[in-house]
C-alpha positions as CSV (number, residue, x, y, z in Angstrom):
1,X,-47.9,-82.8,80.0
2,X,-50.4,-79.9,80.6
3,X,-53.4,-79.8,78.6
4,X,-55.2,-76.6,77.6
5,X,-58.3,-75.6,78.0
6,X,-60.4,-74.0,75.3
7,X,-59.8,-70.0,76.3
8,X,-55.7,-71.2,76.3
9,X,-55.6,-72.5,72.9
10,X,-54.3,-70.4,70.1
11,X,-57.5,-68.6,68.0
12,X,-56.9,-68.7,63.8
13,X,-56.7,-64.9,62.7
14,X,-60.0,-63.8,60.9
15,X,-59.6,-62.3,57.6
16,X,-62.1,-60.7,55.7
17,X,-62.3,-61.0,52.2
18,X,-62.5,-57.8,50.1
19,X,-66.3,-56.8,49.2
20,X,-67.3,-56.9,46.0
21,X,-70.0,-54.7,46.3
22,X,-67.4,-51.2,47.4
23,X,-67.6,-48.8,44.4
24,X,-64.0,-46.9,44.2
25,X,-63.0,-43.6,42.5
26,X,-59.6,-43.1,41.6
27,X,-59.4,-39.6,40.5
28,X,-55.9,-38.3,38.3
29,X,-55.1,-35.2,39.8
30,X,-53.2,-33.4,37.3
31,X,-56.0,-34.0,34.3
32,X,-58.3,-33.0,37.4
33,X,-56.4,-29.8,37.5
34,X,-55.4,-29.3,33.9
35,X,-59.3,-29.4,33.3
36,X,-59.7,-26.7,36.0
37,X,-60.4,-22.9,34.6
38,X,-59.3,-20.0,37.2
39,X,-62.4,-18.5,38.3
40,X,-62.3,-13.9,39.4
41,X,-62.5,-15.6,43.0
42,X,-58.9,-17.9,42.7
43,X,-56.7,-15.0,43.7
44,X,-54.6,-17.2,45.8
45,X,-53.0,-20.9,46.1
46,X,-55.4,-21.8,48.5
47,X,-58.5,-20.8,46.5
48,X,-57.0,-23.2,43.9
49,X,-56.8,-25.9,47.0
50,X,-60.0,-25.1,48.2
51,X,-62.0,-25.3,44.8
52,X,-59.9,-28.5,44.0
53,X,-61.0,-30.5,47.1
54,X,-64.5,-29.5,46.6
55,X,-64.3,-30.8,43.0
56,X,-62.8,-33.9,44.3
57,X,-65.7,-34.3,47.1
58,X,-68.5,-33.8,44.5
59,X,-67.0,-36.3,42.5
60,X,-67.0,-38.8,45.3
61,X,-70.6,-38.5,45.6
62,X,-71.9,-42.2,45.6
63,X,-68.6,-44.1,45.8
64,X,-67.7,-45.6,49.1
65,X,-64.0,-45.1,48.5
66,X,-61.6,-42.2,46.8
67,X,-58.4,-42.4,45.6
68,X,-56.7,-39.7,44.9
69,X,-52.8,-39.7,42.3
70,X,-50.4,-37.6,41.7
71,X,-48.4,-38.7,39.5
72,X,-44.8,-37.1,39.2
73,X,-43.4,-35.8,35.9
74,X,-39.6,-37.1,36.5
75,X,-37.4,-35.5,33.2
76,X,-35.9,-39.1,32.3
77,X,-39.4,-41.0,32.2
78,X,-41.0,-42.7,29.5
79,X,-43.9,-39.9,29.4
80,X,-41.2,-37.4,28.8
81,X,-39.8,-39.0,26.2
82,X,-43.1,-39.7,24.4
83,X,-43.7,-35.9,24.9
84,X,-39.9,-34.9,23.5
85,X,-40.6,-37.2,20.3
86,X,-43.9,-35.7,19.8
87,X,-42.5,-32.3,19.9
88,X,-39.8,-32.9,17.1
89,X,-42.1,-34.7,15.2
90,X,-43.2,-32.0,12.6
91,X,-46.8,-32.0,10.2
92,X,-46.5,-30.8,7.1
């Protein structure tokens, strides 16, 4: 039987634990953009793209960490059923 020396023998993986101290942004995209109002200077898609990055960049300021949703409006989800009763609900 061979014995092995200490650079042979198998090294336990390292793993860090999260840090407590990272401050993380998640940002909802489409109440980002709902909230948005067209500006004289959005005269194209990708004025809209540009002026919602930078409003995503300035809201960054101070986190170390950004993450960004979209969420998807699928017809048969339980959002668009909340929004269909709300609809046919009438005030009087």
């Amino acid at each position: 039987m061979q014995s092995l020396s200490p650079e042979d023998a198998p090294q336990p993986e390292l793993v860090q634990e999260p840090d407590s101290s990272v401050s993380v942004l998640t940002v909802d995209t489409m109440g980002m953009l709902q909230s948005m109002k067209k500006t004289p200077t959005m005269l194209k898609l990708s004025d809209l793209q540009d002026a919602f990055n930078k409003r995503i960049e300035k809201m960054m300021v101070g986190y170390d960490e950004g993450r960004v949703v979209f969420d998807r409006y699928m017809y048969q989800s339980l959002k668009n059923k909340t929004r269909q009763k709300r609809a046919a609900t009438s005030v009087e």
